[in-house]
N, CA, C and O atoms as a DFTB+ gen file, in Angstrom:
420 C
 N C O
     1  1      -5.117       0.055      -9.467
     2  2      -4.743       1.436      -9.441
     3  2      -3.233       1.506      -9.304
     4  3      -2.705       0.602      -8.657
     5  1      -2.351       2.596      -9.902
     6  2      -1.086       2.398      -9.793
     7  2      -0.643       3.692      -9.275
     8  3      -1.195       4.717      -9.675
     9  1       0.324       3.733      -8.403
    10  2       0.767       4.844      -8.156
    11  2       1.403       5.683      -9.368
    12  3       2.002       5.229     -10.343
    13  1       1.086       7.192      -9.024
    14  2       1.911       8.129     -10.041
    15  2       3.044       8.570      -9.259
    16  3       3.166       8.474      -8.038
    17  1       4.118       9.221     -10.351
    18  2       5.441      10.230     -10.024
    19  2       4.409      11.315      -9.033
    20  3       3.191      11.356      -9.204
    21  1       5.019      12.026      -8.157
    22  2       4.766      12.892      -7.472
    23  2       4.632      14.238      -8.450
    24  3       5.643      14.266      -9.152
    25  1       3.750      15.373      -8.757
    26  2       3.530      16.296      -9.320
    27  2       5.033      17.266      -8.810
    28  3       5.252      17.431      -7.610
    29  1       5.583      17.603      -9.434
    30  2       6.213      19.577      -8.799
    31  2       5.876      19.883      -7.658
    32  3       4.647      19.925      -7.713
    33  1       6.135      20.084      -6.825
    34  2       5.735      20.781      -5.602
    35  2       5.194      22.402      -6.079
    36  3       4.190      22.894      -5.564
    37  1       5.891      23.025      -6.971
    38  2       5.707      24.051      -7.586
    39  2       4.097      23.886      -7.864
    40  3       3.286      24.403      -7.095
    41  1       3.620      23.010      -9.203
    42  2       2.773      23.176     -10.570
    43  2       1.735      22.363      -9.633
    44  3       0.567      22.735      -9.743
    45  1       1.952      21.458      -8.855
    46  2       0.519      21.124      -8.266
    47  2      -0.089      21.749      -7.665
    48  3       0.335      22.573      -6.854
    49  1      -1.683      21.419      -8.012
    50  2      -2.476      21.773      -6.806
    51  2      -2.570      21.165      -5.378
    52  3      -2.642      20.018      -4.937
    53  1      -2.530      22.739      -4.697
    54  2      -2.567      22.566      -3.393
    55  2      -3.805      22.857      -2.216
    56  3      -4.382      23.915      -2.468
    57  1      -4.064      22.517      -1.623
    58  2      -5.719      22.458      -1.045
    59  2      -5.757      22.325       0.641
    60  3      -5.955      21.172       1.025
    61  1      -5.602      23.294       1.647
    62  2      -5.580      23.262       3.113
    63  2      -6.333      22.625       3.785
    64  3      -7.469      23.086       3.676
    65  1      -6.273      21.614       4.569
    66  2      -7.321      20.723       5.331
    67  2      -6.966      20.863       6.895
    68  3      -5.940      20.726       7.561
    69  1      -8.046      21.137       7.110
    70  2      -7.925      21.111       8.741
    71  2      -8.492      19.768       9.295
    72  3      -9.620      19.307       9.119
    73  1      -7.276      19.159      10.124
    74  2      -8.026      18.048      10.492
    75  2      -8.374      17.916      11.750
    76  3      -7.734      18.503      12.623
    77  1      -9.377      17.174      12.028
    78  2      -9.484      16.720      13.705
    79  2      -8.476      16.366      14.324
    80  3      -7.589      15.733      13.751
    81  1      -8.383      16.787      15.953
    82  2      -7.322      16.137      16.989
    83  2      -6.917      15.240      16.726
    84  3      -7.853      14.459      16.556
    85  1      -5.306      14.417      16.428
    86  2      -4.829      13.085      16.795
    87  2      -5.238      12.553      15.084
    88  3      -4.888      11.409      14.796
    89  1      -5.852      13.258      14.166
    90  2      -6.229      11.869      12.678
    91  2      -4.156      12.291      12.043
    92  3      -3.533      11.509      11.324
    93  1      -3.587      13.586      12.557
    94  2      -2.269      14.121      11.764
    95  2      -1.624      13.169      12.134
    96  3      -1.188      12.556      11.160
    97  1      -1.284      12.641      13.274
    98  2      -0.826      11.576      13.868
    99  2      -1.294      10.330      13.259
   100  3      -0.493       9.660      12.607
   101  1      -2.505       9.949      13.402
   102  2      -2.994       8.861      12.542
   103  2      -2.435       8.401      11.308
   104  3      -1.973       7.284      11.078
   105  1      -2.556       9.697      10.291
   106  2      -2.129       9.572       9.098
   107  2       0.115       9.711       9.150
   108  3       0.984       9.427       8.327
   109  1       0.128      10.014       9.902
   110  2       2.124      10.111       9.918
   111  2       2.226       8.527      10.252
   112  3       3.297       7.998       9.954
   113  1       1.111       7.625      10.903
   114  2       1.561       6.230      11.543
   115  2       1.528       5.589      10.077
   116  3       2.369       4.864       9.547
   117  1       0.262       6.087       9.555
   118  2      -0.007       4.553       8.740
   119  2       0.677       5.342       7.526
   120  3       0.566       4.728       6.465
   121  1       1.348       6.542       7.438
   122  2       2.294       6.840       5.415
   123  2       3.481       6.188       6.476
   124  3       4.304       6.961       5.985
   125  1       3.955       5.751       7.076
   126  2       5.213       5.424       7.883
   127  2       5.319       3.934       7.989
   128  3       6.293       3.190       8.101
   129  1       4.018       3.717       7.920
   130  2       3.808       1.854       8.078
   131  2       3.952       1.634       6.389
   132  3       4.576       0.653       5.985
   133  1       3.602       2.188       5.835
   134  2       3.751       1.745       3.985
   135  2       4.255       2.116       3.578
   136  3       4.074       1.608       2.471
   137  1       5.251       3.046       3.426
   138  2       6.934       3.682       3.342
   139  2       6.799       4.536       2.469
   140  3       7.545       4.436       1.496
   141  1       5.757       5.725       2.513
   142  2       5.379       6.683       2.285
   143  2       5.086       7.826       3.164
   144  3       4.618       7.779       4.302
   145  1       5.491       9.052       2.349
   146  2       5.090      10.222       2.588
   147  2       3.865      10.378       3.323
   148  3       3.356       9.292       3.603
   149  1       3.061      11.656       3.830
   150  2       1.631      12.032       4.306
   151  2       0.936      12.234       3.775
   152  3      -0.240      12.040       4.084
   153  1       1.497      12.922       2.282
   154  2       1.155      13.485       2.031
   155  2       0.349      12.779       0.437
   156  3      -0.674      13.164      -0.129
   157  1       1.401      11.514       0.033
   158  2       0.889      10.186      -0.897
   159  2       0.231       9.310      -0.070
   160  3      -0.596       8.533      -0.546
   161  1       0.564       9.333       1.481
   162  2      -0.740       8.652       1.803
   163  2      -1.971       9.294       1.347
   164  3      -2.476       9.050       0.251
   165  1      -2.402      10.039       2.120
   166  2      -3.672      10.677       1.513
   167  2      -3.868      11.011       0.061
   168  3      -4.858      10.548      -0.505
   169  1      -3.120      11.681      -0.519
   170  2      -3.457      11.040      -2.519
   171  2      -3.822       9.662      -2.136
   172  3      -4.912       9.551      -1.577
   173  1      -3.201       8.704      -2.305
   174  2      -3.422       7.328      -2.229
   175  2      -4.778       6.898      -1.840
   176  3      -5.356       6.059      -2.531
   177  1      -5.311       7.381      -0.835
   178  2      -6.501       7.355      -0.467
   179  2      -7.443       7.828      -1.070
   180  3      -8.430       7.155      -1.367
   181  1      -7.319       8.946      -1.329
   182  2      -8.379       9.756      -2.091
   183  2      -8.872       9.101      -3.312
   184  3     -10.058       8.953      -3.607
   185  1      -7.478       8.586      -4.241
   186  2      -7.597       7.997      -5.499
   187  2      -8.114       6.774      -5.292
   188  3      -8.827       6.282      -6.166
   189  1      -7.810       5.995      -3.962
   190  2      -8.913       4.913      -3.884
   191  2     -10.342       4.499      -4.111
   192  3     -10.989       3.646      -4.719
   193  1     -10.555       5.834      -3.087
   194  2     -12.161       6.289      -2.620
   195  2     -12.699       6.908      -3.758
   196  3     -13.735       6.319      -4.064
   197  1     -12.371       8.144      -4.771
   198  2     -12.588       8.432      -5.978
   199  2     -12.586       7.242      -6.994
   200  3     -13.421       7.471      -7.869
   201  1     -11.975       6.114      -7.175
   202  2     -11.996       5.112      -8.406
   203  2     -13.396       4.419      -7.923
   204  3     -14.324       4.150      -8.686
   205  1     -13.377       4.203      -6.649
   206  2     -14.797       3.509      -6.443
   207  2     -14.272       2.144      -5.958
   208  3     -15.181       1.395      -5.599
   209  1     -12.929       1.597      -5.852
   210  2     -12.650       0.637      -5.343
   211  2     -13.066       0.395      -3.707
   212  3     -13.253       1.306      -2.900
   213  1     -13.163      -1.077      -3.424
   214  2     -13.533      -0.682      -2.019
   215  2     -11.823      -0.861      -1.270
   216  3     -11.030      -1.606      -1.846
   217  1     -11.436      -0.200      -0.123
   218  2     -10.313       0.013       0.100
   219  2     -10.080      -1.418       1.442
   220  3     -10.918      -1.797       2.260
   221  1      -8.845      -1.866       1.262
   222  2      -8.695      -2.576       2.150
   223  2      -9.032      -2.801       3.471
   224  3      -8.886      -1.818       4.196
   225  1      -9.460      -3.860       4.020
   226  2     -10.018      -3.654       5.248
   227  2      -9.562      -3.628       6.463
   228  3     -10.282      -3.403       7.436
   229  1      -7.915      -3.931       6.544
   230  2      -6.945      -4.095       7.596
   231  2      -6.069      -2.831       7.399
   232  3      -5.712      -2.746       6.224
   233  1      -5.548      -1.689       8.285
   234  2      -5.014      -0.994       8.171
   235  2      -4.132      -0.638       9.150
   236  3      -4.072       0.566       9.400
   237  1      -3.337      -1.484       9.852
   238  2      -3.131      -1.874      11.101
   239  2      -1.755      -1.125      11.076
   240  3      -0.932      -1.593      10.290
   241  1      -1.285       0.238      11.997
   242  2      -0.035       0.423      11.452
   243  2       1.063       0.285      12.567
   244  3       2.105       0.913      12.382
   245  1       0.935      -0.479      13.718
   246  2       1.669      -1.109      14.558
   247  2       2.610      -1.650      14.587
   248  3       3.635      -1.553      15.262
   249  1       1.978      -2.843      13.112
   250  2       2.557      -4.128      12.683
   251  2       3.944      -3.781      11.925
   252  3       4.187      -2.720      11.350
   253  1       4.727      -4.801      12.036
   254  2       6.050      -4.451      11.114
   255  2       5.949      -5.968      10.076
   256  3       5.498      -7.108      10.186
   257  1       6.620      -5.201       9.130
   258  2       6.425      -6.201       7.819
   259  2       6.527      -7.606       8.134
   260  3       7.102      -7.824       9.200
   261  1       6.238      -8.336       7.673
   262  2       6.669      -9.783       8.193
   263  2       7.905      -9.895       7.489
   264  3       8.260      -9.479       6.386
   265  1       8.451     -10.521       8.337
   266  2      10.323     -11.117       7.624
   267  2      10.214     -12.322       6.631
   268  3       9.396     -13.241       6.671
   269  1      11.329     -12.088       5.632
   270  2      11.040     -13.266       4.622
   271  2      11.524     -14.715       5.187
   272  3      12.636     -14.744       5.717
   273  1      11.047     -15.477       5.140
   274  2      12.548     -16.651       6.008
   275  2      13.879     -16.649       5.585
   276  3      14.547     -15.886       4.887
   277  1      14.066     -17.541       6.094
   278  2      15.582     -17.593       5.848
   279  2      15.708     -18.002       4.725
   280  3      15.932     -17.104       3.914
   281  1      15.652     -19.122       4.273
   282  2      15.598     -20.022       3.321
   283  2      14.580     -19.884       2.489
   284  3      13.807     -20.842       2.483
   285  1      14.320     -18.978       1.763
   286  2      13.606     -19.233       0.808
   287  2      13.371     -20.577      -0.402
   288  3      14.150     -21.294      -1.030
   289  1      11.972     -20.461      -0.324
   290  2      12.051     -21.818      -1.247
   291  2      12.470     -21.453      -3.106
   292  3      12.346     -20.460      -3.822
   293  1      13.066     -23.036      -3.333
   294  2      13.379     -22.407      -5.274
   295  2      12.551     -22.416      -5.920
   296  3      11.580     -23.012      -5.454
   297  1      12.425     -21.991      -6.908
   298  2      11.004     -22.025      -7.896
   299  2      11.069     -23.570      -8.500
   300  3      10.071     -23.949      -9.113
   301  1      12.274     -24.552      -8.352
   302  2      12.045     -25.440      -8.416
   303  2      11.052     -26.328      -7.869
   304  3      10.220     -26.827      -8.627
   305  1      11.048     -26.614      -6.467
   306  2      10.226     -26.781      -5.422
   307  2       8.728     -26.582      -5.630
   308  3       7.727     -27.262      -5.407
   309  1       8.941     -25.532      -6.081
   310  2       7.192     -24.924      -6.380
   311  2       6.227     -25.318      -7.045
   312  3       6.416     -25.284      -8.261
   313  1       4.979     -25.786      -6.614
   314  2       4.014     -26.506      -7.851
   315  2       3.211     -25.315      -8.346
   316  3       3.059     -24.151      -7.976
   317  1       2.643     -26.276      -9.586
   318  2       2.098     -25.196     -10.715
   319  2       1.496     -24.115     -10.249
   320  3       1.677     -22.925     -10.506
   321  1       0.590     -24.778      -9.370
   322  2      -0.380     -23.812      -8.782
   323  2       0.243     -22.244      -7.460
   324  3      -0.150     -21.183      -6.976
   325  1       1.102     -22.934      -7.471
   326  2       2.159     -21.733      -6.209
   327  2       2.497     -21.426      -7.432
   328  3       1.689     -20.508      -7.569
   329  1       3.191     -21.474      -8.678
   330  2       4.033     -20.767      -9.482
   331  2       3.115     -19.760     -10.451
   332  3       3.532     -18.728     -10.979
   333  1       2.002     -20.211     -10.539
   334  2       0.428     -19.309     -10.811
   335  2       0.578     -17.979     -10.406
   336  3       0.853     -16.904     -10.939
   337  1       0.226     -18.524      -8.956
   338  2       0.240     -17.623      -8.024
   339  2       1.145     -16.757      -8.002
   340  3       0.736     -15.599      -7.913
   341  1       2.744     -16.974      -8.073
   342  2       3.210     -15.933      -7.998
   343  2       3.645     -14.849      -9.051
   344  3       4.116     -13.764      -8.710
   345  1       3.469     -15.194     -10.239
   346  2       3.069     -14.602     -11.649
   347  2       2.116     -14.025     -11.299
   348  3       2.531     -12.954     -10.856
   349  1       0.797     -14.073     -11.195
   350  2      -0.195     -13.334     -10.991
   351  2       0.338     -12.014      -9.856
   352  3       0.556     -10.841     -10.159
   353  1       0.449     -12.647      -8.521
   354  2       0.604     -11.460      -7.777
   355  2       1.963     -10.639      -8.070
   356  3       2.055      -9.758      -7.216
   357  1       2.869     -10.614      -8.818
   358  2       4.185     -10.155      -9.406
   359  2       3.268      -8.933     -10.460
   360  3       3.623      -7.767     -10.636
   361  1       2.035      -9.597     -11.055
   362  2       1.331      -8.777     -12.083
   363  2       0.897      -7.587     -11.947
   364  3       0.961      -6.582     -12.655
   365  1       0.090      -7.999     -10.162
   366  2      -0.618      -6.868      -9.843
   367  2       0.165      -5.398      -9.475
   368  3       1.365      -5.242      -9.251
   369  1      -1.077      -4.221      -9.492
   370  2       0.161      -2.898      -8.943
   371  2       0.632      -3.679      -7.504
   372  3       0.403      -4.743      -6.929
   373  1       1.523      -2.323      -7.284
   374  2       1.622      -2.282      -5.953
   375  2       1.025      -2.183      -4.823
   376  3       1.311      -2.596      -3.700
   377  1      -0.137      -1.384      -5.383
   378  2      -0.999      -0.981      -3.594
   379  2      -1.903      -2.217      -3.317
   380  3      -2.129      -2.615      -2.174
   381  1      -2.616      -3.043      -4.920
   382  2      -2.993      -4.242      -5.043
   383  2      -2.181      -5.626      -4.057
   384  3      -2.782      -6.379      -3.290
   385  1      -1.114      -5.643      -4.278
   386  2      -0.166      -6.625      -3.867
   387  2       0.066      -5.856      -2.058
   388  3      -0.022      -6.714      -1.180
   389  1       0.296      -4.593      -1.613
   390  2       0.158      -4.258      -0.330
   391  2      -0.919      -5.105       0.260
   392  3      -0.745      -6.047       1.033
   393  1      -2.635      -4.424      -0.435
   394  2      -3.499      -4.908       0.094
   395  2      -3.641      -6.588       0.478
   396  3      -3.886      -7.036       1.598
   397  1      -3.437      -7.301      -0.658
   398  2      -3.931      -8.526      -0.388
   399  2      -2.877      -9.161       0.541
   400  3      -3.460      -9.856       1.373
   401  1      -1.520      -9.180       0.708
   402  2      -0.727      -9.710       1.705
   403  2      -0.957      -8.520       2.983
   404  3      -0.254      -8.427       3.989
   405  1      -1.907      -7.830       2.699
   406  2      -2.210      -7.301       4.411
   407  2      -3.808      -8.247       4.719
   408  3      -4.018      -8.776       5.810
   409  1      -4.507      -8.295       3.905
   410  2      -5.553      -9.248       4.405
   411  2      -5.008     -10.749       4.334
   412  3      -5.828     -11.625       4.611
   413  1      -3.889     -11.086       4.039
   414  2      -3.725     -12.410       4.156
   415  2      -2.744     -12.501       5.758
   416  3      -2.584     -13.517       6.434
   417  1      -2.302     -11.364       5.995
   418  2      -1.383     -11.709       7.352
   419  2      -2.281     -11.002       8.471
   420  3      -1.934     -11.032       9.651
């Protein structure tokens, strides 16, 4: 699934939700943990749950990104199978590539 441009604030549809105690908060932690809006969090979600994908299972919004090291390794260094790998995950969208390095950390 790939994220879209944000609609007009104008031309989109707009739709009032009342939510339970403390989920407004919920949802400001975790569009804040993935460096998004509240308001593309929830699109984001919706379009998850609507495609039929099943949605990631770690949603932890405490955590802060992991740091890259220092030293990164060269693609020299790298065997076939790491260099696979990172072609492939370079391939995937974005929320794809979120998810799986959140179930891998």
């Amino acid at each position: 699934m790939s994220e879209q441009p944000n609609p007009d604030s104008k031309t989109a549809d707009k739709f009032v939700v009342r939510l339970p105690k403390g989920m407004r908060k919920q949802i400001f932690e975790t569009a804040r943990y993935h460096r998004r809006s509240m308001n593309s969090e929830i699109v984001t979600r919706l379009e998850w749950t609507l495609s039929g994908e099943s949605f990631p299972a770690r949603h932890e919004t405490q955590l802060p990104d992991p740091e890259p090291p220092e030293d990164p390794p060269h693609v020299d260094s790298l065997t076939d199978l790491e260099l696979r790998l990172v072609t492939f995950f370079r391939q995937l969208p974005e929320l794809k590539r979120r998810a799986l390095v959140d179930m891998l950390t």
